[in-house]
mmCIF file as Biopython writes it, N, C-alpha, C and O atoms, coordinates in Angstrom:
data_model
#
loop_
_atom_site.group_PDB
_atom_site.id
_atom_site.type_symbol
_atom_site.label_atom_id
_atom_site.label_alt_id
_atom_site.label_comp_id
_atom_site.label_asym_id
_atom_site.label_entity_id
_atom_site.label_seq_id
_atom_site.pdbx_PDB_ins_code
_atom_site.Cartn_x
_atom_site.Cartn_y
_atom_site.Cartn_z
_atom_site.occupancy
_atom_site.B_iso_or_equiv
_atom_site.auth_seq_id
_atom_site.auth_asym_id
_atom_site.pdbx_PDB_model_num
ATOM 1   N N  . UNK A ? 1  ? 151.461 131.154 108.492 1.0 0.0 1  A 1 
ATOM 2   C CA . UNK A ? 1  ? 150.581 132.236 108.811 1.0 0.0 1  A 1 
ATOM 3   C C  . UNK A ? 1  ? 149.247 132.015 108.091 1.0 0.0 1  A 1 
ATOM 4   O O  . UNK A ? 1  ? 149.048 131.721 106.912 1.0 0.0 1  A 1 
ATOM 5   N N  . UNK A ? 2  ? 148.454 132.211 109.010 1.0 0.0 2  A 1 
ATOM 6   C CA . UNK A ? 2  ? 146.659 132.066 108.592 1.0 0.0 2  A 1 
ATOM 7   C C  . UNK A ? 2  ? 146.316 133.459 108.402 1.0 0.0 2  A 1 
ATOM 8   O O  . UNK A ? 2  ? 146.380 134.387 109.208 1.0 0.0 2  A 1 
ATOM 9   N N  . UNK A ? 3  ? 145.682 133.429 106.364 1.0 0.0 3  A 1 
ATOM 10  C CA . UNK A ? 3  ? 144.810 134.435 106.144 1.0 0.0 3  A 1 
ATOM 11  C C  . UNK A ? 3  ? 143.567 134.560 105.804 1.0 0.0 3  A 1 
ATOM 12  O O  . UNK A ? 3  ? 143.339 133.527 105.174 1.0 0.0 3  A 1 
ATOM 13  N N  . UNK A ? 4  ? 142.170 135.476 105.840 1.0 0.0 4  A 1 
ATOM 14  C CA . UNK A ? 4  ? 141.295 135.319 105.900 1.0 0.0 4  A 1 
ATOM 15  C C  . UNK A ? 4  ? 140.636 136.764 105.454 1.0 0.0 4  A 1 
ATOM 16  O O  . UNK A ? 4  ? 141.019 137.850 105.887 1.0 0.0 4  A 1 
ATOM 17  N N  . UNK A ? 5  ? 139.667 136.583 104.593 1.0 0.0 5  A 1 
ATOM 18  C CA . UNK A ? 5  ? 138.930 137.811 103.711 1.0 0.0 5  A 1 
ATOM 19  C C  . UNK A ? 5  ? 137.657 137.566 104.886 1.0 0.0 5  A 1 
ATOM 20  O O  . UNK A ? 5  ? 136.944 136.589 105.112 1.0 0.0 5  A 1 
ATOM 21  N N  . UNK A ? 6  ? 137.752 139.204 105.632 1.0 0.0 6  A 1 
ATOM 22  C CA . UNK A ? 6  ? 136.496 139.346 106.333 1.0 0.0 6  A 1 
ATOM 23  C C  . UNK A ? 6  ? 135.384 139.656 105.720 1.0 0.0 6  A 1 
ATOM 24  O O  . UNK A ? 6  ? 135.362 140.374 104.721 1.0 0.0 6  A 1 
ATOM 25  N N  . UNK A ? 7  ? 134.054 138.994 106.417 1.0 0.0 7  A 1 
ATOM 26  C CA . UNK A ? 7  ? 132.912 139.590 105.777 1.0 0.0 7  A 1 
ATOM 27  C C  . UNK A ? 7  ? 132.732 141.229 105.560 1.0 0.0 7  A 1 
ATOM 28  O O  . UNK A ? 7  ? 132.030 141.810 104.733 1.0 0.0 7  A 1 
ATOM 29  N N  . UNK A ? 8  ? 133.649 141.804 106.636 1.0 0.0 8  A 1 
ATOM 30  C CA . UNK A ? 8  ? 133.506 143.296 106.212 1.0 0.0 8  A 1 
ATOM 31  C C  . UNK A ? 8  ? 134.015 143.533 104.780 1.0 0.0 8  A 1 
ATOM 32  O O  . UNK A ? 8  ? 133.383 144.380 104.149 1.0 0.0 8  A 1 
ATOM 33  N N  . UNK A ? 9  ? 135.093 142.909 104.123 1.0 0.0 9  A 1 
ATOM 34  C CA . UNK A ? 9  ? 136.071 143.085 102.835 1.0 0.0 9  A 1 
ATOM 35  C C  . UNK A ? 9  ? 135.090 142.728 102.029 1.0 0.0 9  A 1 
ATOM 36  O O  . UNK A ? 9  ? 134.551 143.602 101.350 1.0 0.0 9  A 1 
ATOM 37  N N  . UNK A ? 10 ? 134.587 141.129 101.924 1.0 0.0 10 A 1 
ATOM 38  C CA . UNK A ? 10 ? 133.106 140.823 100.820 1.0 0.0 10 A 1 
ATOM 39  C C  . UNK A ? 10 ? 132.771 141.700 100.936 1.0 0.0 10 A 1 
ATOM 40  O O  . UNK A ? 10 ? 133.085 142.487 100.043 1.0 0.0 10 A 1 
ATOM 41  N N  . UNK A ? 11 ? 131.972 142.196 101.989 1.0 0.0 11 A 1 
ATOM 42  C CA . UNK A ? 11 ? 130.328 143.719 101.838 1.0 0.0 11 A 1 
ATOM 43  C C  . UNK A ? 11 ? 131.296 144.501 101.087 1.0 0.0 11 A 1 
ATOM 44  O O  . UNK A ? 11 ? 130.808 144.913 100.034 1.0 0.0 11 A 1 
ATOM 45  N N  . UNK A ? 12 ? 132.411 144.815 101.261 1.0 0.0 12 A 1 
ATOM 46  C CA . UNK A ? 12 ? 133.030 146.230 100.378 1.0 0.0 12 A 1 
ATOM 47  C C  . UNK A ? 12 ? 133.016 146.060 98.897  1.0 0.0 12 A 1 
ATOM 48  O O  . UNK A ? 12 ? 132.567 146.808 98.028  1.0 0.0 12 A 1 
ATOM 49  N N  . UNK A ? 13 ? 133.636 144.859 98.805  1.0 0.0 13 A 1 
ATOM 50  C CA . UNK A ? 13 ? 133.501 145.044 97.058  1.0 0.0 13 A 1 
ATOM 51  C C  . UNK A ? 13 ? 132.367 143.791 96.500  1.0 0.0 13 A 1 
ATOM 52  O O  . UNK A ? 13 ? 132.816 143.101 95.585  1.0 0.0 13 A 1 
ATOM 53  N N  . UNK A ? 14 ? 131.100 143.491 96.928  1.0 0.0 14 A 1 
ATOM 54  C CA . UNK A ? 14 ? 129.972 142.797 96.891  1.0 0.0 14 A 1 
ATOM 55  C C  . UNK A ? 14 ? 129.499 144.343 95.540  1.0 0.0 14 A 1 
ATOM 56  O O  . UNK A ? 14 ? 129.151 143.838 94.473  1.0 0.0 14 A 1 
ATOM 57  N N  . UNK A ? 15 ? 129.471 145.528 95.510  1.0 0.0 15 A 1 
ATOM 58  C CA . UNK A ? 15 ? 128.676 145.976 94.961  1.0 0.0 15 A 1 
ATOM 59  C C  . UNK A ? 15 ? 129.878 146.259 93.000  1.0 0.0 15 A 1 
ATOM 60  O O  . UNK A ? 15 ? 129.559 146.820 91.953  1.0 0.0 15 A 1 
ATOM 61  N N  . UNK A ? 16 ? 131.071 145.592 93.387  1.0 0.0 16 A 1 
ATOM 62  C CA . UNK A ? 16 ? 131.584 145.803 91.944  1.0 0.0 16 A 1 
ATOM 63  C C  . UNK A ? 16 ? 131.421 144.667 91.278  1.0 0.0 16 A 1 
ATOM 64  O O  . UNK A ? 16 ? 130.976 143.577 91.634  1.0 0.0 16 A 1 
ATOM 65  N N  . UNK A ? 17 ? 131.958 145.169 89.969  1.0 0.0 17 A 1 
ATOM 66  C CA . UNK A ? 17 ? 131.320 144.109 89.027  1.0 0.0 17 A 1 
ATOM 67  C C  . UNK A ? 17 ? 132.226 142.973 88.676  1.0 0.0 17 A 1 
ATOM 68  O O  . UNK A ? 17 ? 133.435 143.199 88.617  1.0 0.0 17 A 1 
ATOM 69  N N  . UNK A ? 18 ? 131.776 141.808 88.444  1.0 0.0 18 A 1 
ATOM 70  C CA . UNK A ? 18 ? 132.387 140.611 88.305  1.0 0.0 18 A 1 
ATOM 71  C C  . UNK A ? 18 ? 134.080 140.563 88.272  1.0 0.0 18 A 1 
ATOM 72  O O  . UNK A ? 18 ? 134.775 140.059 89.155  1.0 0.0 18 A 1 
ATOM 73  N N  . UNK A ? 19 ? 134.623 141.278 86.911  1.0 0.0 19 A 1 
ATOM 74  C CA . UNK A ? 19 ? 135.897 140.845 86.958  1.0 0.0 19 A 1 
ATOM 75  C C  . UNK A ? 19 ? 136.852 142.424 87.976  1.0 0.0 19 A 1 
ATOM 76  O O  . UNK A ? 19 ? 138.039 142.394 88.302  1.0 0.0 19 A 1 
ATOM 77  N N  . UNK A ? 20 ? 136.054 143.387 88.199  1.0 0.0 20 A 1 
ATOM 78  C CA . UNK A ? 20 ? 136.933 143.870 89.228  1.0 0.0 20 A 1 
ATOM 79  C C  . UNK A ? 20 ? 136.921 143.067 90.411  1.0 0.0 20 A 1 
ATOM 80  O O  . UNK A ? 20 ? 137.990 142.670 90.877  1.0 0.0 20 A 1 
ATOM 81  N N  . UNK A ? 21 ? 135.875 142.796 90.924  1.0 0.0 21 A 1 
ATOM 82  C CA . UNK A ? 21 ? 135.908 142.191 91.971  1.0 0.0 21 A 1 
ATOM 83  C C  . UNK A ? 21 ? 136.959 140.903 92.332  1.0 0.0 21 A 1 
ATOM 84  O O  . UNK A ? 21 ? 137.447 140.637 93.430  1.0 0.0 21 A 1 
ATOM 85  N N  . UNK A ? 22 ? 137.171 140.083 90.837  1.0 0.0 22 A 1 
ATOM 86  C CA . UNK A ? 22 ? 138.065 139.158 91.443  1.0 0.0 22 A 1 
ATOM 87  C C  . UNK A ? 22 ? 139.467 139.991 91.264  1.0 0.0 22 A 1 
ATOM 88  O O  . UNK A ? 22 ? 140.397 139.501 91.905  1.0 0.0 22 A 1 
ATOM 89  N N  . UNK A ? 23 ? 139.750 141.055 90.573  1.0 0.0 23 A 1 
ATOM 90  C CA . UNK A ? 23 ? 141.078 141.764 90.438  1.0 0.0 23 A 1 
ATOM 91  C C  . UNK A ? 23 ? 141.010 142.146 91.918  1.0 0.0 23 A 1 
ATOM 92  O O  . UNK A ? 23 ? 141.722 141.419 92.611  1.0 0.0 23 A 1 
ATOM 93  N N  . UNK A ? 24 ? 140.473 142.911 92.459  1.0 0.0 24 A 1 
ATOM 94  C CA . UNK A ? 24 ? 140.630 143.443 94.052  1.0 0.0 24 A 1 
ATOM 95  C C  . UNK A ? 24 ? 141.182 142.407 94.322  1.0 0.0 24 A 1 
ATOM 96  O O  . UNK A ? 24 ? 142.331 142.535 94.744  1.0 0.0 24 A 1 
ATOM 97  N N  . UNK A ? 25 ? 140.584 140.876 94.193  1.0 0.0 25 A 1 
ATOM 98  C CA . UNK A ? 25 ? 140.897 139.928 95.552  1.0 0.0 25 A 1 
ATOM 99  C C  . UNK A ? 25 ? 142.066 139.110 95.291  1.0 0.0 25 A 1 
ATOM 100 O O  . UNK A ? 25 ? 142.562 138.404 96.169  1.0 0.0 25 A 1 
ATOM 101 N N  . UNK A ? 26 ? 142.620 139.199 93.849  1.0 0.0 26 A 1 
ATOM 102 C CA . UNK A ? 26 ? 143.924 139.037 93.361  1.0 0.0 26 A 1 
ATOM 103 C C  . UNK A ? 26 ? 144.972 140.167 93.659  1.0 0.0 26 A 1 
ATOM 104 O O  . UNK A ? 26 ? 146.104 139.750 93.908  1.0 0.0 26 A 1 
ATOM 105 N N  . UNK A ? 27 ? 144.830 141.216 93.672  1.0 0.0 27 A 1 
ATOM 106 C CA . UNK A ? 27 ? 145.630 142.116 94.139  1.0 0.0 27 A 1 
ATOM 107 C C  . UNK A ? 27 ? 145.796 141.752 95.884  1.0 0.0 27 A 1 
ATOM 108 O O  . UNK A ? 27 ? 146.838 141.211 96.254  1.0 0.0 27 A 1 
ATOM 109 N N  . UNK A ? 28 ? 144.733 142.077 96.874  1.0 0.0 28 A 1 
ATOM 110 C CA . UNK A ? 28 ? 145.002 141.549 98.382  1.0 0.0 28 A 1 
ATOM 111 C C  . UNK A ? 28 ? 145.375 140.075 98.120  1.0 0.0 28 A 1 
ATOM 112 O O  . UNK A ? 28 ? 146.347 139.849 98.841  1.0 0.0 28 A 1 
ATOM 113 N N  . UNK A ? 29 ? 145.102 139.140 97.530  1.0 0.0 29 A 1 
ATOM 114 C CA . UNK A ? 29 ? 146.103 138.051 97.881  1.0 0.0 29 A 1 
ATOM 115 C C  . UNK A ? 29 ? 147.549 137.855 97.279  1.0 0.0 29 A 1 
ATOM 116 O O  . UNK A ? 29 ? 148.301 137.074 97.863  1.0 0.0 29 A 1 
ATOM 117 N N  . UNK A ? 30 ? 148.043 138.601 95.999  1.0 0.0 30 A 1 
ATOM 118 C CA . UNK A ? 30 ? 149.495 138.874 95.927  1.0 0.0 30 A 1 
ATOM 119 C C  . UNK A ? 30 ? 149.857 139.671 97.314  1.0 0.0 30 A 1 
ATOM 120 O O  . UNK A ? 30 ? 150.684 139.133 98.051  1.0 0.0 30 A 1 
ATOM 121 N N  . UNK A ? 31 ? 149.351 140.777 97.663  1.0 0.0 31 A 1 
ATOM 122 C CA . UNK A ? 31 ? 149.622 141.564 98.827  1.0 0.0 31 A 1 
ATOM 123 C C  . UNK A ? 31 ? 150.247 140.839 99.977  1.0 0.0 31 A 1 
ATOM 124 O O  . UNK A ? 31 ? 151.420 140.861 100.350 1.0 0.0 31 A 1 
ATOM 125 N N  . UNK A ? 32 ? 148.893 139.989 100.612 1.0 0.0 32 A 1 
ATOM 126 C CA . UNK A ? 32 ? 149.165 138.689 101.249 1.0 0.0 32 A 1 
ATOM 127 C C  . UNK A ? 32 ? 150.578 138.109 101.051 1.0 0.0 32 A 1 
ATOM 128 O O  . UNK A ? 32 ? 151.416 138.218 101.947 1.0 0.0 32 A 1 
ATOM 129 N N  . UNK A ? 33 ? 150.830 137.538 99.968  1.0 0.0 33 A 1 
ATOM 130 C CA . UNK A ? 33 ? 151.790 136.712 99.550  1.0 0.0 33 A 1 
ATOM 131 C C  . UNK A ? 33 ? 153.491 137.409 99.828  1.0 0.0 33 A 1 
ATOM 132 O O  . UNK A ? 33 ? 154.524 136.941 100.305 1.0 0.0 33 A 1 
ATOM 133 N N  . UNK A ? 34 ? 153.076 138.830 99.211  1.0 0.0 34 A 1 
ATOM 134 C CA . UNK A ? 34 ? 154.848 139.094 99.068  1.0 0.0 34 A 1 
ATOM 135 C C  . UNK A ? 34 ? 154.862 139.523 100.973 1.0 0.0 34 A 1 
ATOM 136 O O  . UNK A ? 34 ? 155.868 139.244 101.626 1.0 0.0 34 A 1 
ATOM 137 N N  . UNK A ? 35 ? 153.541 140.251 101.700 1.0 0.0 35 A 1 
ATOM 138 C CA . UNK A ? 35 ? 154.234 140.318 103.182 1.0 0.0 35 A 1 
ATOM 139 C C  . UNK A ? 35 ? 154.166 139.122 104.094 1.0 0.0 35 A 1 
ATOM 140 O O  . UNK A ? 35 ? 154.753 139.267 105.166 1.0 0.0 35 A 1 
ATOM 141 N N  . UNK A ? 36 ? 153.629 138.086 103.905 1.0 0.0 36 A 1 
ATOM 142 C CA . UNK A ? 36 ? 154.186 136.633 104.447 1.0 0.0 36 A 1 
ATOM 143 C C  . UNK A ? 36 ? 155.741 136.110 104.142 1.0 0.0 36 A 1 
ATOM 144 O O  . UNK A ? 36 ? 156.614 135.756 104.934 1.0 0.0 36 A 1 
ATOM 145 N N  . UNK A ? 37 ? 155.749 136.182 102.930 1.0 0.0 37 A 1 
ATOM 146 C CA . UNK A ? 37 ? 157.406 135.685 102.531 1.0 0.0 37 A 1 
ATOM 147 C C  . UNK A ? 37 ? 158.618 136.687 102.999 1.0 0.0 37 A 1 
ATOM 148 O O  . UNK A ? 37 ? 159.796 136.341 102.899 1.0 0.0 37 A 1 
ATOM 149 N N  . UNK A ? 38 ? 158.259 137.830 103.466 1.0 0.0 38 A 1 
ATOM 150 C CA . UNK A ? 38 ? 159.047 138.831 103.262 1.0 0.0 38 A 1 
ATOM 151 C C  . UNK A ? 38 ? 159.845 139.438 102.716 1.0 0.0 38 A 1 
ATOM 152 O O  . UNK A ? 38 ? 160.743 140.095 103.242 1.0 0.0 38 A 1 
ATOM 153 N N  . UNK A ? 39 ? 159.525 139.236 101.059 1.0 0.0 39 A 1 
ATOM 154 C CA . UNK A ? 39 ? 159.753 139.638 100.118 1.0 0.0 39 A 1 
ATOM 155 C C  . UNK A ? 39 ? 160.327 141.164 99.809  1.0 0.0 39 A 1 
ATOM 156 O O  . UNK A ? 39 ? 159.824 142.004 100.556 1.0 0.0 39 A 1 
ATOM 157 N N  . UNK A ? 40 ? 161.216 141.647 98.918  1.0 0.0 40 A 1 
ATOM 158 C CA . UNK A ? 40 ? 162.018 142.861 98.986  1.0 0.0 40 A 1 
ATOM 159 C C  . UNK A ? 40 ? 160.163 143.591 98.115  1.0 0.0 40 A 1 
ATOM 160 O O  . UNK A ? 40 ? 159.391 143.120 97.280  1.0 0.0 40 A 1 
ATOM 161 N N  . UNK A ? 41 ? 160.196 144.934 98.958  1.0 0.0 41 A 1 
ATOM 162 C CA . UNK A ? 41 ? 159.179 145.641 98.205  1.0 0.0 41 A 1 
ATOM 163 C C  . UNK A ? 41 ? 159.528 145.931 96.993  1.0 0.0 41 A 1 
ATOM 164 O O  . UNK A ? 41 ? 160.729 145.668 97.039  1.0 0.0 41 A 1 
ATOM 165 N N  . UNK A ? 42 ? 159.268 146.375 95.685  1.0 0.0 42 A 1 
ATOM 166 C CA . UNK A ? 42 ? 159.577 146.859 94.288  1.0 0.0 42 A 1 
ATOM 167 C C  . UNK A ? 42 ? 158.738 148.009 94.624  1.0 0.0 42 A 1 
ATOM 168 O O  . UNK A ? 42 ? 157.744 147.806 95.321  1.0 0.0 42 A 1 
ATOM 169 N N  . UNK A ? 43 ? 159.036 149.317 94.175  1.0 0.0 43 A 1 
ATOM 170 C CA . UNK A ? 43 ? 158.166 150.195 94.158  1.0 0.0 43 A 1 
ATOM 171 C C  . UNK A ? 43 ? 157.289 150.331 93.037  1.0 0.0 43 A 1 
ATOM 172 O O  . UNK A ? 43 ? 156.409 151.174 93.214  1.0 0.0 43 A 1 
ATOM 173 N N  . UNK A ? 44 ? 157.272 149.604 91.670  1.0 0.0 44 A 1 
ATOM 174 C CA . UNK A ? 44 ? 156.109 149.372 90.995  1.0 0.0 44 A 1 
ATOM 175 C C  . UNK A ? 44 ? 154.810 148.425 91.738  1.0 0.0 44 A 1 
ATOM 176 O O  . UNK A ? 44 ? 153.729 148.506 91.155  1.0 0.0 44 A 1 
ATOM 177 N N  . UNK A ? 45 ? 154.844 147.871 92.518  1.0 0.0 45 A 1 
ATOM 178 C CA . UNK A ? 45 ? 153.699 147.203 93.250  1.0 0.0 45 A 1 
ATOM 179 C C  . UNK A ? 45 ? 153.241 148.276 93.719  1.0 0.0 45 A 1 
ATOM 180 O O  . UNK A ? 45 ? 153.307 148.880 92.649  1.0 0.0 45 A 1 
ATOM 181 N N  . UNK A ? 46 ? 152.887 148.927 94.321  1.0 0.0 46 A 1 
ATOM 182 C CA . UNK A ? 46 ? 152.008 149.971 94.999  1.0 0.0 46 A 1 
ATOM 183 C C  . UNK A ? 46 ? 151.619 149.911 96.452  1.0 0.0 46 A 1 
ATOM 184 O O  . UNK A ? 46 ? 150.825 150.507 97.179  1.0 0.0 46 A 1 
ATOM 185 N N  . UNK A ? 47 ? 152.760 148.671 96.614  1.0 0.0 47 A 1 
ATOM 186 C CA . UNK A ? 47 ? 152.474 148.425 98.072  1.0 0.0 47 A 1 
ATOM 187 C C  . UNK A ? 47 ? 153.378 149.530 99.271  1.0 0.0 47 A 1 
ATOM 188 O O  . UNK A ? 47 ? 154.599 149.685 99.305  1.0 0.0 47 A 1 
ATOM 189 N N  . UNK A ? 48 ? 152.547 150.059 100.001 1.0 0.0 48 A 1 
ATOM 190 C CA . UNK A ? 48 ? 152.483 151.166 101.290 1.0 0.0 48 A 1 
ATOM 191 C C  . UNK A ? 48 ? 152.310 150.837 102.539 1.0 0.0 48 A 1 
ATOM 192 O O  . UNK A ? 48 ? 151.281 150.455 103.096 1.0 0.0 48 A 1 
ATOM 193 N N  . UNK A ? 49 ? 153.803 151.068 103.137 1.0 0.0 49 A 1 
ATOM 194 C CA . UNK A ? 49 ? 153.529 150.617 105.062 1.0 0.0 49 A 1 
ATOM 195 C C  . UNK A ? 49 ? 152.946 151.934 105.566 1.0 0.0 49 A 1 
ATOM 196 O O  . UNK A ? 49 ? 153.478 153.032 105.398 1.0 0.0 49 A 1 
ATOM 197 N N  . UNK A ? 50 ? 151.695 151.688 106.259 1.0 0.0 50 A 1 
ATOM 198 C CA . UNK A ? 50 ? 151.168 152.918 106.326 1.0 0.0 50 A 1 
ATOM 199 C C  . UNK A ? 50 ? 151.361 153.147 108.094 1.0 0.0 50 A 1 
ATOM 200 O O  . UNK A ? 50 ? 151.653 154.254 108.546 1.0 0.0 50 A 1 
ATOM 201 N N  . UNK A ? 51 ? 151.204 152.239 108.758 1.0 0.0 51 A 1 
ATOM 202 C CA . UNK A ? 51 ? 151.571 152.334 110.169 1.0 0.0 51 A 1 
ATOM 203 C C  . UNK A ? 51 ? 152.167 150.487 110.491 1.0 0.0 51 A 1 
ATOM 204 O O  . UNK A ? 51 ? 151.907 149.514 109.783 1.0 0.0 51 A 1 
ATOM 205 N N  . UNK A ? 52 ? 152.961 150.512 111.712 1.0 0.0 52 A 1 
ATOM 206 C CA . UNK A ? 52 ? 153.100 148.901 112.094 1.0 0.0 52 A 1 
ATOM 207 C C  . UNK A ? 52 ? 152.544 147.751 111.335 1.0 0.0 52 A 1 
ATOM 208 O O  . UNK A ? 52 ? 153.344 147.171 110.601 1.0 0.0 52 A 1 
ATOM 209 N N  . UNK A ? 53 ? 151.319 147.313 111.376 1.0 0.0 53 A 1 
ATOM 210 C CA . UNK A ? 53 ? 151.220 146.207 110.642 1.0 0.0 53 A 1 
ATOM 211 C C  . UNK A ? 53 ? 149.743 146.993 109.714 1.0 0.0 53 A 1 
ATOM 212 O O  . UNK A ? 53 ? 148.606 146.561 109.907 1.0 0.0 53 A 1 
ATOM 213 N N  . UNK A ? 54 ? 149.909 147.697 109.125 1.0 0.0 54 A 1 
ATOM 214 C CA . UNK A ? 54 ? 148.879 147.974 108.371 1.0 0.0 54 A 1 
ATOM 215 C C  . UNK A ? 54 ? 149.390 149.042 106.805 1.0 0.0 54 A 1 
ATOM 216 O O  . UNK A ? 54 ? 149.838 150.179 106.664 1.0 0.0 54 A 1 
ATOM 217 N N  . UNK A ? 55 ? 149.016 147.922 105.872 1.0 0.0 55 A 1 
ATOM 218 C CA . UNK A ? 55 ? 149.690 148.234 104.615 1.0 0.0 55 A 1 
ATOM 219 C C  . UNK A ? 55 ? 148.355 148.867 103.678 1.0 0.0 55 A 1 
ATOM 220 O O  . UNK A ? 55 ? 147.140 148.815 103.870 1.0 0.0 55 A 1 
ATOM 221 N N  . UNK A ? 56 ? 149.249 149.526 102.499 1.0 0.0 56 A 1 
ATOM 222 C CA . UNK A ? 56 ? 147.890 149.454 101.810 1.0 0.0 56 A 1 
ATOM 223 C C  . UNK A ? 56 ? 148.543 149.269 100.296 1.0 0.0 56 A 1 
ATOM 224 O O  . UNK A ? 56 ? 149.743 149.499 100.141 1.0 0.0 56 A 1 
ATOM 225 N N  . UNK A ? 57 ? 147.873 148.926 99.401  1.0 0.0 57 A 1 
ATOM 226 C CA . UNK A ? 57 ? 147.658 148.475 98.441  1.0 0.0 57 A 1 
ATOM 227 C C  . UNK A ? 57 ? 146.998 149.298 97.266  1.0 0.0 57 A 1 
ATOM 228 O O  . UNK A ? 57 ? 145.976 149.899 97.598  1.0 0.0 57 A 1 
ATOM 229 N N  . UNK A ? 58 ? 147.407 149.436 95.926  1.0 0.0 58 A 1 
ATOM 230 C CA . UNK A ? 58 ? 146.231 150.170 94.842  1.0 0.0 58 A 1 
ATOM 231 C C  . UNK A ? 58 ? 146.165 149.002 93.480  1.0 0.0 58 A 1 
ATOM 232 O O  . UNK A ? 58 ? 146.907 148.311 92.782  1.0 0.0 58 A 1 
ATOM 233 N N  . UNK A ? 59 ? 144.855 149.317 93.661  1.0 0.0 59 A 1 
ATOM 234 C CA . UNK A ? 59 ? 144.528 148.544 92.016  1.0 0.0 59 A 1 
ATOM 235 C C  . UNK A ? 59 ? 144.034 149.649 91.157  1.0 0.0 59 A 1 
ATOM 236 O O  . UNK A ? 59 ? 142.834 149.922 91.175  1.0 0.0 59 A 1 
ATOM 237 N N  . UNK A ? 60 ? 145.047 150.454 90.237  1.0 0.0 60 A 1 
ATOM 238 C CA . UNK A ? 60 ? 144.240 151.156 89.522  1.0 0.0 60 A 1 
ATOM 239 C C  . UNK A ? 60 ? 144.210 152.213 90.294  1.0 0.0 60 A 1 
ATOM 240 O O  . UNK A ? 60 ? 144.861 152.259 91.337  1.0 0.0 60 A 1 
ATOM 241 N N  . UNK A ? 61 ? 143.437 153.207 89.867  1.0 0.0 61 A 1 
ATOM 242 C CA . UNK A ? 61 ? 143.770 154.440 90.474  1.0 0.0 61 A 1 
ATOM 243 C C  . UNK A ? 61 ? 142.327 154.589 91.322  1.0 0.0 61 A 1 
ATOM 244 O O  . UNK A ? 61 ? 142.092 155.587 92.002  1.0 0.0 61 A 1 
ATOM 245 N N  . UNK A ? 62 ? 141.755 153.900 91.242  1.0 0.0 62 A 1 
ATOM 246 C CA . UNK A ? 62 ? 140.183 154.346 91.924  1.0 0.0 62 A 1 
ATOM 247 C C  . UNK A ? 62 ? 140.525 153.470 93.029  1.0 0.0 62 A 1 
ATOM 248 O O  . UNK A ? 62 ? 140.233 154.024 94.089  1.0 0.0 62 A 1 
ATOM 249 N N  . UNK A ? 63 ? 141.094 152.175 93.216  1.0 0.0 63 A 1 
ATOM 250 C CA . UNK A ? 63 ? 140.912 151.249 94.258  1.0 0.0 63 A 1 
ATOM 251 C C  . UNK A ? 63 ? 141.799 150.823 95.120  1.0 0.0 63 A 1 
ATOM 252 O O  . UNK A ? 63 ? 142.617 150.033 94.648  1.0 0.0 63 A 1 
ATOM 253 N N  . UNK A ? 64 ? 141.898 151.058 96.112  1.0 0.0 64 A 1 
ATOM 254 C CA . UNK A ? 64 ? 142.576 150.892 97.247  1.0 0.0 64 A 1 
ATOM 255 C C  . UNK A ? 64 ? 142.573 150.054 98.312  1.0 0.0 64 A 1 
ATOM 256 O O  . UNK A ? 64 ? 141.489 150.319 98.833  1.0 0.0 64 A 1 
ATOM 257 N N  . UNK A ? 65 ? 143.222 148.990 99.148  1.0 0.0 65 A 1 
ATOM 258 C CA . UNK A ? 65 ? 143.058 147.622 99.345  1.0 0.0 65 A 1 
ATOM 259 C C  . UNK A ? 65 ? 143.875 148.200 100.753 1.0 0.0 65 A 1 
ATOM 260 O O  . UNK A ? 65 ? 145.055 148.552 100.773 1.0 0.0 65 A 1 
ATOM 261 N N  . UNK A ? 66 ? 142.827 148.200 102.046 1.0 0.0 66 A 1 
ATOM 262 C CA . UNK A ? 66 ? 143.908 148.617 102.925 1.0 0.0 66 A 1 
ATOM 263 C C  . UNK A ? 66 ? 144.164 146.888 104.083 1.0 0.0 66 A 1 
ATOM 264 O O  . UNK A ? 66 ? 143.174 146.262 104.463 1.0 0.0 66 A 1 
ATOM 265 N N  . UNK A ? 67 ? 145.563 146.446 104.426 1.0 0.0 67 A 1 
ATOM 266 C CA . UNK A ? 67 ? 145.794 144.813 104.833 1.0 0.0 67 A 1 
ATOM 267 C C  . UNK A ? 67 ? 146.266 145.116 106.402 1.0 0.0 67 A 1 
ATOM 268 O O  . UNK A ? 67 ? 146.559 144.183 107.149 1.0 0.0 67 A 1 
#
């Protein structure tokens, strides 16, 4: 399976600062990772089936990563 950070996702977190920004993109690519493998969810990840193929994700309590 082929994944890919849209330019819409850059423009979103283009305005945070250095090391959140790579935490966001470490959080969506673990994200990535455990729903490719199909990995058992843990409910400490924060990962959320929110409809069919659209999950969402939290980093922290301010940031939210929707896949």
């Amino acid at each position: 399976m082929k994944f890919e950070f849209k330019p819409s996702f850059d423009r979103s977190v283009k305005s945070l600062h250095g090391k959140e920004k790579e935490g966001v993109k470490a959080v969506a690519m673990q994200a990535i990772d455990i729903l490719s493998q199909d990995r058992v969810l843990h409910k400490g990840i924060g990962l959320k089936r929110l409809k069919s193929d659209y999950w969402e994700i939290r980093k922290g309590l301010k940031a939210r990563i929707l896949i």
